[in-house]
N, CA, C and O atoms as CSV, one atom per row, in Angstrom:
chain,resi,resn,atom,element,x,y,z
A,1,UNK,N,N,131.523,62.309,132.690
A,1,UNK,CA,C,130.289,62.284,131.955
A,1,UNK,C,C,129.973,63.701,131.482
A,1,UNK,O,O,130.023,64.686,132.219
A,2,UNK,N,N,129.736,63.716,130.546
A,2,UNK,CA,C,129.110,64.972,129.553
A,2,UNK,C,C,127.896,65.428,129.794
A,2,UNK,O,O,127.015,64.867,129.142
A,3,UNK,N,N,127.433,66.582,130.796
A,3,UNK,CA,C,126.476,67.007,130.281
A,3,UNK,C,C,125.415,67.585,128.992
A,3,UNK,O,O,125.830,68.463,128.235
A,4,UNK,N,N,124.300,67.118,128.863
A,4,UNK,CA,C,123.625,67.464,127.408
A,4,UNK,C,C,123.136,69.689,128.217
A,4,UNK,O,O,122.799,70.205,129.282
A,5,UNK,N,N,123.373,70.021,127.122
A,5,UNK,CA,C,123.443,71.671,126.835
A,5,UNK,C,C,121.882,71.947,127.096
A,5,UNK,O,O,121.015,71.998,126.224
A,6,UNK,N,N,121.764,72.059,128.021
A,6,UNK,CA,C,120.389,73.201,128.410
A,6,UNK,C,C,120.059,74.627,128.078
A,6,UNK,O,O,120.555,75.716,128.365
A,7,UNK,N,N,118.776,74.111,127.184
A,7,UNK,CA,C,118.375,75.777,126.360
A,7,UNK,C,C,117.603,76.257,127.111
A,7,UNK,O,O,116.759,75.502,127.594
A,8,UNK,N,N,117.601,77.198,127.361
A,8,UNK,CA,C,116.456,78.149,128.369
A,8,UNK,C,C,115.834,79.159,127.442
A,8,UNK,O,O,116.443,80.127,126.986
A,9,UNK,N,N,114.815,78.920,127.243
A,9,UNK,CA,C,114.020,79.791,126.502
A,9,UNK,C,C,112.419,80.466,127.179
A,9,UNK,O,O,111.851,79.684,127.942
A,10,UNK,N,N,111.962,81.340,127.022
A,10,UNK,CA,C,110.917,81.572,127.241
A,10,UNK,C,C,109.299,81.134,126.794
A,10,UNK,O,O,109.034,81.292,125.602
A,11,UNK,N,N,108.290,80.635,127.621
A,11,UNK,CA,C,106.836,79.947,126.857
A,11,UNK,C,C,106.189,80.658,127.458
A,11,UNK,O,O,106.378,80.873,128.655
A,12,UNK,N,N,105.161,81.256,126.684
A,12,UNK,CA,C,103.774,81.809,127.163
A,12,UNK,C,C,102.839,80.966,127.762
A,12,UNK,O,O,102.673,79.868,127.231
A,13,UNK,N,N,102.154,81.264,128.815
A,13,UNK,CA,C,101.521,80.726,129.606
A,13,UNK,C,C,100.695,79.444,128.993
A,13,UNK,O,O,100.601,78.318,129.481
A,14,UNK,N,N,100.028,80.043,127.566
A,14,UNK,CA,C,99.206,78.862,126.659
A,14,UNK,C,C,100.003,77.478,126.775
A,14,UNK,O,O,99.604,76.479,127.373
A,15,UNK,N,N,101.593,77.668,125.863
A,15,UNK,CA,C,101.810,76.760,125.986
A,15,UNK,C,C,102.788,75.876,126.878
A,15,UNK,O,O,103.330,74.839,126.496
A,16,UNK,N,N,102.902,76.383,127.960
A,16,UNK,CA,C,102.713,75.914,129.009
A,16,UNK,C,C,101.909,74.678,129.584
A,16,UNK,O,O,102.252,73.525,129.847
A,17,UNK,N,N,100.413,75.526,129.700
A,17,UNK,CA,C,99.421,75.160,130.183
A,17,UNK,C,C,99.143,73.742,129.406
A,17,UNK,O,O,98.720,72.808,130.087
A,18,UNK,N,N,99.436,73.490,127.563
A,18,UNK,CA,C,99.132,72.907,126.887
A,18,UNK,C,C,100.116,71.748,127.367
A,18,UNK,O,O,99.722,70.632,127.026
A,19,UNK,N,N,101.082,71.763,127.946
A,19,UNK,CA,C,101.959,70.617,128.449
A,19,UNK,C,C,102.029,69.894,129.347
A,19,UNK,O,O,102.637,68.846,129.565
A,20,UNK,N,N,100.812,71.015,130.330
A,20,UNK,CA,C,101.096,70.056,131.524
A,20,UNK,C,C,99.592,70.122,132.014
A,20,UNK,O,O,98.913,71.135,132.182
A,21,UNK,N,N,99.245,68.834,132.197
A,21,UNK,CA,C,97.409,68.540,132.385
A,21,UNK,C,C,96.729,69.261,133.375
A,21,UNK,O,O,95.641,69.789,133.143
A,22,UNK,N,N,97.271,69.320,134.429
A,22,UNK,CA,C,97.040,69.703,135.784
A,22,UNK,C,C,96.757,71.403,135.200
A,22,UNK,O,O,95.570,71.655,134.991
A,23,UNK,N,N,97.709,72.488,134.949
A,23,UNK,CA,C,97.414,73.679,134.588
A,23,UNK,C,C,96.811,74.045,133.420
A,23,UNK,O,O,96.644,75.202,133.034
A,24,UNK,N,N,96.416,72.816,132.736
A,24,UNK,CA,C,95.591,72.937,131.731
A,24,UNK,C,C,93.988,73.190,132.167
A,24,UNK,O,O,93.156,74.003,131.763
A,25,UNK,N,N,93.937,72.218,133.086
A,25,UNK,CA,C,92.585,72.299,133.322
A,25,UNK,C,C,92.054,73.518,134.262
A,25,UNK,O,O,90.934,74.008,134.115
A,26,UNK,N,N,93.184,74.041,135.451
A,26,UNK,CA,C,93.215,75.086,135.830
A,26,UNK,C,C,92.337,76.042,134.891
A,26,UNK,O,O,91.147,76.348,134.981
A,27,UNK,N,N,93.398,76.445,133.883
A,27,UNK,CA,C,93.427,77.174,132.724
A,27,UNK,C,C,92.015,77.192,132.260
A,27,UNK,O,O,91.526,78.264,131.903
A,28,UNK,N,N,91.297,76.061,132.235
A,28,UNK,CA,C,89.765,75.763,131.807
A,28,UNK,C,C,89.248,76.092,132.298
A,28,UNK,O,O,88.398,76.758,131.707
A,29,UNK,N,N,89.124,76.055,133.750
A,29,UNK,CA,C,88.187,76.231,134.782
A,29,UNK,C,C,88.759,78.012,135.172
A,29,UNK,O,O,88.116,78.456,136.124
A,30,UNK,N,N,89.425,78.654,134.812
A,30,UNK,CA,C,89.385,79.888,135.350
A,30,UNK,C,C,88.967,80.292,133.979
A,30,UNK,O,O,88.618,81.433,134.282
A,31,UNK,N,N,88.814,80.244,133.120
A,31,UNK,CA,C,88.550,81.042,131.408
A,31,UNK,C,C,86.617,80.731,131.880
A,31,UNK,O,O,85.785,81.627,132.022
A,32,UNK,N,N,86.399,79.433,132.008
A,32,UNK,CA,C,84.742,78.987,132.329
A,32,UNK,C,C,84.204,79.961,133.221
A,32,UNK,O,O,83.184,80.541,132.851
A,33,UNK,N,N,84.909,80.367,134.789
A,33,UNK,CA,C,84.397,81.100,135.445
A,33,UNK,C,C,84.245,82.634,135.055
A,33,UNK,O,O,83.487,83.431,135.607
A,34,UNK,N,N,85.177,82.917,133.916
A,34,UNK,CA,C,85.263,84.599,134.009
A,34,UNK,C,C,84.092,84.638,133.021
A,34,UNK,O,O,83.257,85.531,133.161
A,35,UNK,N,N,83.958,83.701,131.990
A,35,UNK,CA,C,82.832,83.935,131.192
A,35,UNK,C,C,81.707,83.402,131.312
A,35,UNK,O,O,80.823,83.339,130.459
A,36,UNK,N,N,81.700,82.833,132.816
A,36,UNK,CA,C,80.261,83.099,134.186
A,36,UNK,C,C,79.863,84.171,134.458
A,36,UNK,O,O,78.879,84.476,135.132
A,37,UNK,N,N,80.782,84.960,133.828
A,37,UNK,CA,C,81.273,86.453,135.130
A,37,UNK,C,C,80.535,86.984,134.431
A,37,UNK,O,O,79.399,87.370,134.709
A,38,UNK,N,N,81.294,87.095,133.092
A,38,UNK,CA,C,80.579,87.930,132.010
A,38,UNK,C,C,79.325,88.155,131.613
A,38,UNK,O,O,78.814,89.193,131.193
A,39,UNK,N,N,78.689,86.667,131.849
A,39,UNK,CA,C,76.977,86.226,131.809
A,39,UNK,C,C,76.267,87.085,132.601
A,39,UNK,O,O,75.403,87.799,132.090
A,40,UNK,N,N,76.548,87.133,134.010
A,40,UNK,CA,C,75.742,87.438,135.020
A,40,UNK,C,C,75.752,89.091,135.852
A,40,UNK,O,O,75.149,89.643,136.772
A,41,UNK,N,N,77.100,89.491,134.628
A,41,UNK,CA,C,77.511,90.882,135.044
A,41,UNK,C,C,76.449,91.909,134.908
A,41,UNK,O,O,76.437,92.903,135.635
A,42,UNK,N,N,75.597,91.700,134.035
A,42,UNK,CA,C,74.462,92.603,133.856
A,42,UNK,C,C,73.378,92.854,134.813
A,42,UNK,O,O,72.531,93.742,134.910
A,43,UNK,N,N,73.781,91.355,135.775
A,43,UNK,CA,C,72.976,91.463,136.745
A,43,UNK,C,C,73.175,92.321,137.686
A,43,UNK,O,O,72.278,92.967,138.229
A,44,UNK,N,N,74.263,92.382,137.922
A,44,UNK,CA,C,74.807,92.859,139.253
A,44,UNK,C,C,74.825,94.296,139.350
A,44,UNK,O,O,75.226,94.995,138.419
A,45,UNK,N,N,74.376,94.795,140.514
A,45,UNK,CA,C,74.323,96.564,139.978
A,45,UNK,C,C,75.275,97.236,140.089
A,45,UNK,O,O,76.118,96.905,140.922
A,46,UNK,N,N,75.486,98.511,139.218
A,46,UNK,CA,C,77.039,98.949,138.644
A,46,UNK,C,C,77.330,99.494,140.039
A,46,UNK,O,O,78.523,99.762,139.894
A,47,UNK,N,N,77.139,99.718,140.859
A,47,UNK,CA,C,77.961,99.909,142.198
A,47,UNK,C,C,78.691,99.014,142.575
A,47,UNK,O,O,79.779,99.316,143.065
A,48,UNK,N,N,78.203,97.330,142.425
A,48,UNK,CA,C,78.693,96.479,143.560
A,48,UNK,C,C,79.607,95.705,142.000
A,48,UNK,O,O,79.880,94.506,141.947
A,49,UNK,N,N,79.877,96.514,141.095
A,49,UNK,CA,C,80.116,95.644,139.902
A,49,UNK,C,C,82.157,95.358,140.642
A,49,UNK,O,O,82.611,94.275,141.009
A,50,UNK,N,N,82.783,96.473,140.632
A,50,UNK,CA,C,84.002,96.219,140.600
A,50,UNK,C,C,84.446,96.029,142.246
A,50,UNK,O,O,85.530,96.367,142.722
A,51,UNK,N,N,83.007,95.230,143.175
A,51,UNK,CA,C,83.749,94.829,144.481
A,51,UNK,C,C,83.150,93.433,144.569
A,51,UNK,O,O,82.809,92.815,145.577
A,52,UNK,N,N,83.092,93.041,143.182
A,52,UNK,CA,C,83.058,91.638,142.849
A,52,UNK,C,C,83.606,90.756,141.817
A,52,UNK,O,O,83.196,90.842,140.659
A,53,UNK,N,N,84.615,89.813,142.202
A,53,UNK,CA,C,85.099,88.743,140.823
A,53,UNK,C,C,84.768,87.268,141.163
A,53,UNK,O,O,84.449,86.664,142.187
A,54,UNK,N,N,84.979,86.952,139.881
A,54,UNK,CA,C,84.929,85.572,139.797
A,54,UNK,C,C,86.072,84.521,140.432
A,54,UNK,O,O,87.279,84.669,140.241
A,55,UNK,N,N,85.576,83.605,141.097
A,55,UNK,CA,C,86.184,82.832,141.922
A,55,UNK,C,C,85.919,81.178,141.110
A,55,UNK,O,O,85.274,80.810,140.128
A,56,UNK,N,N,86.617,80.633,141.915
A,56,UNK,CA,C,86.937,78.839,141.213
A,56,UNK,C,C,85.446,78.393,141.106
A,56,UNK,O,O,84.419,78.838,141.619
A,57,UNK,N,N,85.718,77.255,140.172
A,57,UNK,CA,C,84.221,76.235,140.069
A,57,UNK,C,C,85.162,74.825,140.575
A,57,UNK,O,O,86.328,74.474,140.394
A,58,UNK,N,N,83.939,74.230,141.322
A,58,UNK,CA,C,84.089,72.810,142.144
A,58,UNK,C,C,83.051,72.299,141.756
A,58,UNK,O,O,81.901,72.536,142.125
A,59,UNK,N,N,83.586,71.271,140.670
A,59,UNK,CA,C,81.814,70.507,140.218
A,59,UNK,C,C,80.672,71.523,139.708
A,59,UNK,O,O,80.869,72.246,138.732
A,60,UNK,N,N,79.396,71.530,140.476
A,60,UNK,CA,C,78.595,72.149,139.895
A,60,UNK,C,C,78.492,73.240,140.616
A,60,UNK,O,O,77.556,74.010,140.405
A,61,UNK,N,N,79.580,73.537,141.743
A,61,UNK,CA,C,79.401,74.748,142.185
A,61,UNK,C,C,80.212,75.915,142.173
A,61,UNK,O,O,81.303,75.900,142.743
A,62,UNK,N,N,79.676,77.210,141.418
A,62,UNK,CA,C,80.942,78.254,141.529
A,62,UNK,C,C,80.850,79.153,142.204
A,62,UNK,O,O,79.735,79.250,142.717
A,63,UNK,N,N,81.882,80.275,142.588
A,63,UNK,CA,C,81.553,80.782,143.895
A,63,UNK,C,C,82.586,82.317,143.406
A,63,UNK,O,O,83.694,82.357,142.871
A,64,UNK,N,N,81.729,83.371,143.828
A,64,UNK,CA,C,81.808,84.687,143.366
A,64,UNK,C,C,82.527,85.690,144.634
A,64,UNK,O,O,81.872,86.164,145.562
A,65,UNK,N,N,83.922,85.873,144.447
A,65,UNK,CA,C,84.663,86.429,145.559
A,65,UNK,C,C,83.651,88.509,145.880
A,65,UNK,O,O,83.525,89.405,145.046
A,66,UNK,N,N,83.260,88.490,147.135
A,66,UNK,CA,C,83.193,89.735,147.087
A,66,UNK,C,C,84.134,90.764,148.125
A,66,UNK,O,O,84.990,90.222,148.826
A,67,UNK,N,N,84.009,91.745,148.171
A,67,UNK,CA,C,84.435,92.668,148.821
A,67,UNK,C,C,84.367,93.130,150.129
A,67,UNK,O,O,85.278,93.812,150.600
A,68,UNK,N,N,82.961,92.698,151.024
A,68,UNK,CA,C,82.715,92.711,151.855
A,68,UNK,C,C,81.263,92.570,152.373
A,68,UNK,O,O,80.223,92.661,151.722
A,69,UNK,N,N,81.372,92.411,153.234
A,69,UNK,CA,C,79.764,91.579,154.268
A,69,UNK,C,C,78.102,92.619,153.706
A,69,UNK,O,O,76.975,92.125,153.681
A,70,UNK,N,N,78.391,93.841,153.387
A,70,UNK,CA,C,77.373,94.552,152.730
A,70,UNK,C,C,77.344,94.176,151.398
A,70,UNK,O,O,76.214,94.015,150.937
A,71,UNK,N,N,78.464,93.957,150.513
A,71,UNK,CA,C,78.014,93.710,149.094
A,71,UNK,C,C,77.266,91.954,149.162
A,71,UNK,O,O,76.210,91.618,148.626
A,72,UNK,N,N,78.365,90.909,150.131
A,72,UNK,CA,C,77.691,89.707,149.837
A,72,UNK,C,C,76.155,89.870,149.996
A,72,UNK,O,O,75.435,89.351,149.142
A,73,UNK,N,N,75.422,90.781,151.369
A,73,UNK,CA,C,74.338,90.949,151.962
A,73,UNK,C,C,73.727,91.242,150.082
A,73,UNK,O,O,73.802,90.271,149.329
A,74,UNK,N,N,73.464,91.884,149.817
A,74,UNK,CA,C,73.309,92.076,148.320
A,74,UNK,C,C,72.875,91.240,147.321
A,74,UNK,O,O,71.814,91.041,146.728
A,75,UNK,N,N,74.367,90.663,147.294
A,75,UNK,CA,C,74.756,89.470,146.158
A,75,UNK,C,C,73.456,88.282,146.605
A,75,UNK,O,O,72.502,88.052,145.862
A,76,UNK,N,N,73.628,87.734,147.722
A,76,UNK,CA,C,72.951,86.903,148.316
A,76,UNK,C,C,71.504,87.181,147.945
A,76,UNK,O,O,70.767,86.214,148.137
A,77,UNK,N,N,70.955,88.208,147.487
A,77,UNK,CA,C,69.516,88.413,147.211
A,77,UNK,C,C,69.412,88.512,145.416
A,77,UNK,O,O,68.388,88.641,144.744
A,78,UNK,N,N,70.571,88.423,145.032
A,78,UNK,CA,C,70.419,87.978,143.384
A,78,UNK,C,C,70.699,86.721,143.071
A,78,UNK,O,O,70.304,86.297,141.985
A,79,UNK,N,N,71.420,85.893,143.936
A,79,UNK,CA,C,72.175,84.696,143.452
A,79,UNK,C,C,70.671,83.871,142.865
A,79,UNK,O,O,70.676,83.364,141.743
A,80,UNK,N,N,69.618,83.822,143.618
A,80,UNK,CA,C,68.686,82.813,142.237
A,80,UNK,C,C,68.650,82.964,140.897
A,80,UNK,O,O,68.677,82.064,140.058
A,81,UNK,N,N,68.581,84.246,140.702
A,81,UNK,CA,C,67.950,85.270,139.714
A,81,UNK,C,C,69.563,84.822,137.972
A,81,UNK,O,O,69.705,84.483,136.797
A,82,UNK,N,N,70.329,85.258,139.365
A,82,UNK,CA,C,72.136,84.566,138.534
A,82,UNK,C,C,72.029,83.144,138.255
A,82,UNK,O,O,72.135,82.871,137.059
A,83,UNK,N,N,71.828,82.060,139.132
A,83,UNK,CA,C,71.678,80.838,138.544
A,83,UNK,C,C,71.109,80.435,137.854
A,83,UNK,O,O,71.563,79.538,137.144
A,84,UNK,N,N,69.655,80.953,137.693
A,84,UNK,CA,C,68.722,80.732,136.416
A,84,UNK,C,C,69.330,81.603,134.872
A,84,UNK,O,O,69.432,81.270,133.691
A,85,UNK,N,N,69.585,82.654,135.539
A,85,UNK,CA,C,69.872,83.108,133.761
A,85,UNK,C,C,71.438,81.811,133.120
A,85,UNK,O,O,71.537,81.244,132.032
A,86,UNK,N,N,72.140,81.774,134.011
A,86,UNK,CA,C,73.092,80.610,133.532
A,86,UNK,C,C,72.783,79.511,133.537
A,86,UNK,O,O,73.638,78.802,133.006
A,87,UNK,N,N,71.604,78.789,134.034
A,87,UNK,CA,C,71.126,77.624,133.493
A,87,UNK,C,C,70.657,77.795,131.935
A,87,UNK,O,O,70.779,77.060,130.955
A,88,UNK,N,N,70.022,79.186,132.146
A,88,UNK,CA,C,69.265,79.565,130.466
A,88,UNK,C,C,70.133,79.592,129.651
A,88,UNK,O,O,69.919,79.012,128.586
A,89,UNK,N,N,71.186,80.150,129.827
A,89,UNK,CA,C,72.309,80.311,128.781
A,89,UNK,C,C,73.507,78.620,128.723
A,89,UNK,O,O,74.508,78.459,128.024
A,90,UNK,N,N,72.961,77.768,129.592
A,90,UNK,CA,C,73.310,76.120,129.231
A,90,UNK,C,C,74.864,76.097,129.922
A,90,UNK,O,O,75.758,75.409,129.428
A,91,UNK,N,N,75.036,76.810,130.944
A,91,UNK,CA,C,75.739,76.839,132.127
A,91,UNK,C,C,75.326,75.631,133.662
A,91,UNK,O,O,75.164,76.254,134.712
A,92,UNK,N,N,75.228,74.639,133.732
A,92,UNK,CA,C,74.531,73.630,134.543
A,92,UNK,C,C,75.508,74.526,136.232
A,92,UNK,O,O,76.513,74.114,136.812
A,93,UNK,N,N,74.893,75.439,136.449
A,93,UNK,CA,C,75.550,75.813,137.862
A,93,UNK,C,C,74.233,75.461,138.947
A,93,UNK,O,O,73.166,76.018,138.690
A,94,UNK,N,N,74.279,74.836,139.765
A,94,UNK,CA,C,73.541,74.329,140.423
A,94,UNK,C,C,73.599,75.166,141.907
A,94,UNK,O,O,72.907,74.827,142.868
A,95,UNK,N,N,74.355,76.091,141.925
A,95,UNK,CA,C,74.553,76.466,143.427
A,95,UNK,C,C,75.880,77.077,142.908
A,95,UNK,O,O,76.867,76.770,142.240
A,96,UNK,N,N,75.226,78.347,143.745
A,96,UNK,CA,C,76.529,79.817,143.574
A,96,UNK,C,C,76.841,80.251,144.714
A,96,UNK,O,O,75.835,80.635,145.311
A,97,UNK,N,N,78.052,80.403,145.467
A,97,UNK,CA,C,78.440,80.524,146.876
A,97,UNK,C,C,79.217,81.573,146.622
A,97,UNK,O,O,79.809,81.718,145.553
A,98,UNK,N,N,79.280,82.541,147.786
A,98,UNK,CA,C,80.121,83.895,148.136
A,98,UNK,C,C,80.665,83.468,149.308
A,98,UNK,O,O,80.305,82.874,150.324
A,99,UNK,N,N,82.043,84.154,148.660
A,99,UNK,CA,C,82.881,84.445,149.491
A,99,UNK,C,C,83.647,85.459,149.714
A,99,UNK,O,O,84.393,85.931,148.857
A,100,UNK,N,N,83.490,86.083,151.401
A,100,UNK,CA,C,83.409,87.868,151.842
A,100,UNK,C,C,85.315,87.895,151.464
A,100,UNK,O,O,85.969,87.035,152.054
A,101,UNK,N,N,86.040,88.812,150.569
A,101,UNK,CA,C,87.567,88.418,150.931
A,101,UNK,C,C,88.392,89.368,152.208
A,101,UNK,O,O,88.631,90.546,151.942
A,102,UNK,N,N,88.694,88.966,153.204
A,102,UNK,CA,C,89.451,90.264,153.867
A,102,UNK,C,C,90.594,90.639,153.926
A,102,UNK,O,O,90.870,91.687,154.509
């Protein structure tokens, strides 16, 4: 039996992602969270800015990776202040959770 000739070529992640459902939606849900990120970055004060990123959304809840137990202490006293301006801006986040990374 004859094997058929396998081309190996290289795809950029897009279309990739565009082929296969599962990393598509990935793909959705991490582009949605960073431009959560982007929304609420103004909030956050420029100290605690780069010992915090954006983490996954589950339903209506997304959840903001930080750096450690003093910045969450922090974060935790803006998170209303963050959910309302992204309700305002037509973001339905219902609940924003931290998580300390070690």
């Amino acid at each position: 039996m004859i094997q058929p000739q396998r081309r190996h070529f290289a795809v950029t992640v897009e279309q990739a992602a565009s082929e296969a459902p599962t990393l598509a939606s990935l793909v959705a849900l991490t582009r949605e969270s960073s431009a959560r990120f982007k929304l609420v970055e103004p909030l956050i004060p420029p100290m605690l800015r780069a010992s915090i990123k954006p983490g996954p959304i589950d339903g209506d809840q997304w959840c903001l990776l930080v750096a450690n137990n003093a910045c969450a202490a922090k974060m935790k006293q803006l998170l209303p202040a963050m959910a309302a301006h992204l309700r305002v801006k037509g973001y339905p986040t219902a609940d924003i959770r931290l998580k300390v990374l070690r």
